[in-house]
Wavefront OBJ file of the C-alpha trace (Angstrom):
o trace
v 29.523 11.682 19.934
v 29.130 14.617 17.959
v 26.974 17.604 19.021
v 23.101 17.304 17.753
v 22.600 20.962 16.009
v 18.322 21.489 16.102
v 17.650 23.718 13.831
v 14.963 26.854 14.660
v 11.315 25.264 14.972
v 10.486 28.024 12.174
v 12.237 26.091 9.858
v 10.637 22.523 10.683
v 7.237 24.305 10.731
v 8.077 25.704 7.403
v 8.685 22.565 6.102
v 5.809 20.772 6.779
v 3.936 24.207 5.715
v 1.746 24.856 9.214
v 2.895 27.602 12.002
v 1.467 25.536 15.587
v -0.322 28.129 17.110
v -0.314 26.170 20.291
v 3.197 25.494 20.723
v 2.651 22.497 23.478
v 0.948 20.627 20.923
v 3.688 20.895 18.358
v 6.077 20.055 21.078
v 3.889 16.654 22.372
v 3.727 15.499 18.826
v 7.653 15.514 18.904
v 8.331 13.735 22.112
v 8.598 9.985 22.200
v 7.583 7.707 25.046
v 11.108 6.945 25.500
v 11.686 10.688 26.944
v 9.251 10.556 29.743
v 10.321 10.979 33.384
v 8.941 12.495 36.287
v 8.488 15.866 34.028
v 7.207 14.436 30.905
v 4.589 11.740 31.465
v 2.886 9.503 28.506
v 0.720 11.661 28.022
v 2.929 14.272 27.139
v 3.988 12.173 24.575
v 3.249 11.849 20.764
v 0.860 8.545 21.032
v -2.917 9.856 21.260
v -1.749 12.452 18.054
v -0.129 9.592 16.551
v -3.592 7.680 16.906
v -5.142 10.717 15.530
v -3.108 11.566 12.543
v -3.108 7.980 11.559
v -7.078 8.615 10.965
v -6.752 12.179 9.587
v -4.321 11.263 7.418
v -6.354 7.777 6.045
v -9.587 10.496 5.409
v -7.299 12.593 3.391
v -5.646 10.709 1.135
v -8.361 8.764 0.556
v -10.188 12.029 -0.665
v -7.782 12.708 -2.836
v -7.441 9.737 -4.362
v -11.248 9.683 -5.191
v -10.871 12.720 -6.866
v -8.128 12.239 -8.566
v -8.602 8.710 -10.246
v -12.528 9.053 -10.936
v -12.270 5.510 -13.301
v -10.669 3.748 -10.329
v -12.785 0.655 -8.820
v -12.496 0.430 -5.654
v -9.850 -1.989 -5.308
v -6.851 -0.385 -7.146
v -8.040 2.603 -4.635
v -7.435 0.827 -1.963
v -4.573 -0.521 -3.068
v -3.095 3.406 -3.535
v -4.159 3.954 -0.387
v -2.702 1.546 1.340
v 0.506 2.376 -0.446
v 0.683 6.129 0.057
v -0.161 5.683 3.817
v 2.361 2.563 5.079
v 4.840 3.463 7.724
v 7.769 3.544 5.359
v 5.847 6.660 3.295
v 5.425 8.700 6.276
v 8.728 8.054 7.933
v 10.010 9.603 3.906
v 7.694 12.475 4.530
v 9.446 13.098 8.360
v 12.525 13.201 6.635
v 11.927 15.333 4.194
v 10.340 17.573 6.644
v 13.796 17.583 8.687
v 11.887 16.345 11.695
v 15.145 14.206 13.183
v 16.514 16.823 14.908
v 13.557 18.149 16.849
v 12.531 15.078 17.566
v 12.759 14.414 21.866
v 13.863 11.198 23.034
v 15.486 9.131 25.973
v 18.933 9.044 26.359
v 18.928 5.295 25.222
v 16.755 5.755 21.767
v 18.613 8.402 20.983
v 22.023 6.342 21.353
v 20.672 3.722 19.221
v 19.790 5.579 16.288
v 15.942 6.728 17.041
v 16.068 9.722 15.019
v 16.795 7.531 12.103
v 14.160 4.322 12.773
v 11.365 4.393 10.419
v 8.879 3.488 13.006
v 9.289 6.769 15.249
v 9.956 9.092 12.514
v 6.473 7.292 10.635
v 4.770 7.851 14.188
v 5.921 11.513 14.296
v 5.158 12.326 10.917
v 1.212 10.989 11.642
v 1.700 13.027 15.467
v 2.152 16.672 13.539
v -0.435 15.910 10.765
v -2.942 15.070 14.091
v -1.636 18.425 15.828
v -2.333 20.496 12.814
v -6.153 18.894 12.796
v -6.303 20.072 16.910
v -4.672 23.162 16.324
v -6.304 24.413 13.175
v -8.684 21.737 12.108
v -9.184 19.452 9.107
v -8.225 22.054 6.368
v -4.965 22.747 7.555
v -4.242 18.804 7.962
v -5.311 17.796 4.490
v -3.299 21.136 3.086
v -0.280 19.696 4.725
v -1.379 15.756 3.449
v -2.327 17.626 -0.119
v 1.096 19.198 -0.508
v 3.321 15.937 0.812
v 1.771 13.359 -0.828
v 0.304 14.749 -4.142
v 3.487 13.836 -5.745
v 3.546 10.320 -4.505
v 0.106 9.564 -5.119
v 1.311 10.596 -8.857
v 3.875 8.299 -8.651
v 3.277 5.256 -7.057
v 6.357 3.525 -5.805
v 5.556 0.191 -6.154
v 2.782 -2.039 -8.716
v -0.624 -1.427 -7.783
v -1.792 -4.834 -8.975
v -0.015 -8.019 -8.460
v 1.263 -9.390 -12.011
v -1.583 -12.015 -12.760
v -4.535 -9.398 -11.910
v -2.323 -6.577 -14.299
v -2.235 -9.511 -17.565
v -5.569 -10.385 -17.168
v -6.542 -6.839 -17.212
v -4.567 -5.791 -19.594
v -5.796 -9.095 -22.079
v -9.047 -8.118 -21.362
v -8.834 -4.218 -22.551
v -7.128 -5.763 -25.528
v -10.208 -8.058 -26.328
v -8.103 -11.265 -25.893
v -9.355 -14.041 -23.513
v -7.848 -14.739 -20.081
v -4.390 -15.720 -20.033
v -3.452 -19.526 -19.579
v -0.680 -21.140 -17.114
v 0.781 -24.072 -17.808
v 3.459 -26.136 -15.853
v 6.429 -26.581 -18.325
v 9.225 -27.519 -15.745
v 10.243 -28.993 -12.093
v 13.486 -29.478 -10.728
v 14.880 -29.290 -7.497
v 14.308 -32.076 -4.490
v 10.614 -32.896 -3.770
v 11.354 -30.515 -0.496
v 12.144 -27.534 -2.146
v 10.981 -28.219 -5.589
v 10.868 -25.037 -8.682
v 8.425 -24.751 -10.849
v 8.474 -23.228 -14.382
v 5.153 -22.052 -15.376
v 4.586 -19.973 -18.969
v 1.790 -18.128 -19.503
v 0.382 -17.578 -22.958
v -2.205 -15.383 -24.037
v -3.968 -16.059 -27.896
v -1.953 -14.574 -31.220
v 0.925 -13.807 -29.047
v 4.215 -15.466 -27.655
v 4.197 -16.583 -24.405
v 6.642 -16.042 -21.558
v 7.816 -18.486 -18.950
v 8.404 -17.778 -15.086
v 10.339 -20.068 -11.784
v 9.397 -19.861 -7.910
v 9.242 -22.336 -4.994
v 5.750 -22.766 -5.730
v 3.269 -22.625 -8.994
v 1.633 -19.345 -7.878
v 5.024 -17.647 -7.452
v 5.860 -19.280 -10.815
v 2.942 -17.505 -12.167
v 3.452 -14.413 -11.096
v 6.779 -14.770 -12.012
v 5.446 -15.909 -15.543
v 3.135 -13.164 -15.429
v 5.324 -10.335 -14.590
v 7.755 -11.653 -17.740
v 5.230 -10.988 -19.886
v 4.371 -7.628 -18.615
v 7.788 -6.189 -18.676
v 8.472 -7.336 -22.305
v 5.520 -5.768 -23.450
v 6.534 -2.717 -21.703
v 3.232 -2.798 -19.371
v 6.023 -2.768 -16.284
v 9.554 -1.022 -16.235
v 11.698 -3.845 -14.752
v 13.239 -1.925 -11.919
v 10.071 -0.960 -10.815
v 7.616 -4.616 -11.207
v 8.039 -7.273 -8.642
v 6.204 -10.633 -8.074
v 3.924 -11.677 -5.496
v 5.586 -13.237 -2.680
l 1 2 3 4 5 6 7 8 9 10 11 12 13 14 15 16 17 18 19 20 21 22 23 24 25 26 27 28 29 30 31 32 33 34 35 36 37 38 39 40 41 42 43 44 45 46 47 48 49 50 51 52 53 54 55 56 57 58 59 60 61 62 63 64 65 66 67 68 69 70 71 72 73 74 75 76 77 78 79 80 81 82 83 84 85 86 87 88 89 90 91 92 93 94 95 96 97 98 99 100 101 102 103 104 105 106 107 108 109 110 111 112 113 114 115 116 117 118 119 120 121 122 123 124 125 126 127 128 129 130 131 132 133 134 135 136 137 138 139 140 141 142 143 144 145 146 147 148 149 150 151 152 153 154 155 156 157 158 159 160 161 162 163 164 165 166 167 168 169 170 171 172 173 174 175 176 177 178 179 180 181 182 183 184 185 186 187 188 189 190 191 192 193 194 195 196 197 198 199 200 201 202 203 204 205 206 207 208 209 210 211 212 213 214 215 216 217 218 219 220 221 222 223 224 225 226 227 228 229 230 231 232 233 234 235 236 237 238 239 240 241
C-alpha cells in the first residue's frame, strides 16, 4: 500500500480559509468514530460538530439564499436549499478543501477507501464548518459557507423544479393557459405497461414523452417540451422519478 503523504494542517486550514485557534477542535472534527480506542473515545470524535455544522451550515445558506434571490417563493428556496446542502455537496466541498488526507480513521475504514466515501468526507466537511462556529463563532462559519458555496448556489447542479411545475410556470409567464396531457400510446404487457403521454400547450406544437407510468410519461412529456424550447439544456434536465 502506498505511503499516505498529509500535507501541513496550514495548508488544509488555508483551504477552507479559517486558522483553528484551538487546535483540539480542528483535530476532533477530523477524527472518525472508526479511530477510537482506549485513547480516542466518541467523544473525541467528529459527531456532536457534525450535528452542529449540519445546523450552522442550514442557517447560512439559507441566508444567503434569501438575499440573493429576493423574487424567490418560498418553495424554489427550499428547493436551493435543499440542493446546496445534500451530502453529496459537502463531501465536493471536503474535497476541494483537500481534507482526505488529514482525515483520522481506523485501520479498517481506512483500508476500504474512507477517505474517499462521500458520507465521511460530507460529515467532515459539516464537523470543520461546526468547529469554526465554536472556535470563532457564527461569522467565521458563514465566511467559510459564503466563500464555498456562493458559486454553487449560482449554479445549481441539478433542475430546481420538476418538469411539469417548470411548463406550467413558464405557460403561465407567457399568458398561455395550463398545459394539457393526453395519453397517446400503451404498449408493453399489462405488468409493465409504457405510456406515451404529449403535452400541448395553445398556438404551439406539442411534444410527446414514455415512462412506466403516466406521471413519469408526463414529466417525460414535459421535460421534451422544455428542452426544445431551450427552457432546459439537455445534459443538465432530468424527469421526475
Amino acid at each position: 500500500m502506498a505511503r499516505l503523504v498529509k500535507p501541513p494542517i496550514s495548508a488544509l486550514e488555508a483551504a477552507i480559509g479559517h486558522d483553528y485557534s484551538d487546535p483540539k477542535l480542528l483535530a476532533r472534527a477530523l477524527t472518525h468514530v472508526s479511530a477510537s480506542s482506549s485513547e480516542v473515545t466518541r467523544g473525541d470524535t467528529y459527531q456532536r460538530l457534525e450535528f452542529l455544522g449540519d445546523r450552522v451550515l442550514g442557517l447560512a445558506v439559507s441566508d444567503m439564499l434569501y438575499r440573493a434571490f429576493p423574487d424567490a417563493a418560498e418553495g424554489e428556496l427550499s428547493r436551493r436549499l435543499a440542493d446546496l446542502v445534500r451530502k453529496e455537496s459537502c463531501a465536493e466541498v471536503a474535497i476541494e478543501w483537500g481534507v482526505g488526507p488529514h482525515i483520522r480513521l481506523g485501520d479498517g475504514e481506512a483500508q476500504t477507501g474512507g477517505r474517499k466515501k462521500t458520507a465521511i468526507l460530507g460529515d467532515i466537511c459539516e464537523a470543520l464548518i461546526g468547529a469554526a462556529f465554536l472556535d470563532a463563532g457564527f461569522d467565521a462559519a458563514r465566511g467559510i459557507v459564503e466563500r464555498a458555496w456562493t458559486p454553487r448556489m449560482h449554479a445549481p447542479r441539478r433542475p430546481l423544479r420538476d418538469p411539469k411545475t417548470a411548463l406550467q410556470e413558464w405557460a403561465q409567464a407567457r399568458g398561455k393557459p395550463t398545459p394539457v396531457y393526453r395519453e397517446v400510446g400503451r404498449s408493453g404487457p399489462p405488468h409493465a405497461p409504457v405510456f406515451v403521454i404529449s403535452v400541448e400547450i395553445e398556438d404551439m406544437d406539442g411534444a410527446e414523452g414514455k415512462g412506466s407510468s403516466k406521471r413519469i410519461a408526463e414529466q417525460s412529456a414535459a421535460q421534451a417540451f422544455l428542452i426544445r424550447e431551450g427552457v432546459w439544456a439537455g445534459d443538465k434536465a432530468q424527469a421526475e422519478t
